[in-house]
N, C-alpha and C positions, 0 to 999 in steps of 0.2 A: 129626596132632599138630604143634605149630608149635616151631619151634628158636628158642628166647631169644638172641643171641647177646651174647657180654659183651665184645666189644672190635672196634674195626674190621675189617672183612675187608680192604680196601687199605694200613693203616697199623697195624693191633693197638693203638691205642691204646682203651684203656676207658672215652671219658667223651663221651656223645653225647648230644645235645636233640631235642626231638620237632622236626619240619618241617614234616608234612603228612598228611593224614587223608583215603587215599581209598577208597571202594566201588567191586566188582566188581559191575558189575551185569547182568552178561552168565552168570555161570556159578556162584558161590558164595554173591552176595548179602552177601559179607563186606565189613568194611573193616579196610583195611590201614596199618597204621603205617608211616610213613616217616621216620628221624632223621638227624640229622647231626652227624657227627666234628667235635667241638670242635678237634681238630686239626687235619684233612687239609682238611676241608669237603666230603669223601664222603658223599652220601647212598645210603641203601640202606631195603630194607623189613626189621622189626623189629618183633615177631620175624615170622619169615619161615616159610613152609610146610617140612617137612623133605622131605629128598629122594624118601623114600618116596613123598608125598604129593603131588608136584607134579604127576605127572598128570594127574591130577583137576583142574589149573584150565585145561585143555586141554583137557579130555575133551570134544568136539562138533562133530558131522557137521558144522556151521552155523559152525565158526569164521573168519569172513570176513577178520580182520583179519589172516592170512599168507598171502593172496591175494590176486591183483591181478585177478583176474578181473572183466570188463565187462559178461559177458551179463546180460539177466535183470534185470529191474527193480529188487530187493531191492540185487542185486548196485552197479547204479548208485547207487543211493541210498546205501548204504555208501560208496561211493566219494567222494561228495559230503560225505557228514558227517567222514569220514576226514581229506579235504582242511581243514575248519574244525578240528579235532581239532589239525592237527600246527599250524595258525598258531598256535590257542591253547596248546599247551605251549609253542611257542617264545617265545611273547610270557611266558608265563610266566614260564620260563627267563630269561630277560631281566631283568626285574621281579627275581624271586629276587636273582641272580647282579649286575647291573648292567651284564652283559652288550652291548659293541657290539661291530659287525661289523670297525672298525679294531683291536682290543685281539685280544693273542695267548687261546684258548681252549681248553682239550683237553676232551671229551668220551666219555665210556664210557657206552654203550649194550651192557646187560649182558642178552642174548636179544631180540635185535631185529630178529626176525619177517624181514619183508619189508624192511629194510633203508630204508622210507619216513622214518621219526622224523632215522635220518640224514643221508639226501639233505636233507632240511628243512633243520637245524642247518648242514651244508655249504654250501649255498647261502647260507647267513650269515655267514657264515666261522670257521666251527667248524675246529679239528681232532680229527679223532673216532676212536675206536674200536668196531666191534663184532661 
């Protein structure tokens, strides 16, 4: 069951616009809403899976992407598409945001895995949390 929520989780304010549209295509087959606070400019996913349920988009032997493992052909190949993955969110981010690497940045990466999405963003001169 998915939790609506009606106001920020960073700032509590109640009045946010769509952002982004995207499918899991690895586990659920769903797509997910992403908005942003007219306020703060937080984005989050909305509505969001309740906490009951969030295991479930975890649940698989095969999940590669909190792994840094090399062996194994499959193994490399994820590694390689991983690597195009993080340039394209960051170039994203960018784009979104207006993002350069001279201008101050803070970033929150809220369950982030292997910790790769942030090294990316750092290496740009992000300051991050996650």
């Amino acid at each position: 069951m998915a939790e609506e929520l009606k106001a920020c989780p960073l700032c509590a304010h109640p009045y946010f616009q769509p952002w982004l549209q995207v499918p899991d295509y690895a586990i659920s087959q769903e797509d997910f809403s992403l908005v942003q606070c007219k306020e703060c400019d937080f984005c989050f996913t909305n509505p969001r899976p309740a906490p009951a349920d969030i295991g479930f988009y975890y649940a698989s032997d095969d999940y590669l992407s909190h792994s840094n493992r090399r062996r194994g052909l499959l193994s490399q190949l994820y590694q390689w598409v991983r690597q195009k993955a993080l340039a394209e969110k960051k170039a994203l981010i960018q784009r979104q945001t207006g993002f350069q690497p001279e201008q101050a940045m803070r970033l929150l990466d809220y369950g982030c895995g292997t910790g790769e999405f942030l090294h990316t963003m750092h290496r740009a001169g992000c300051g991050l949390m996650g």
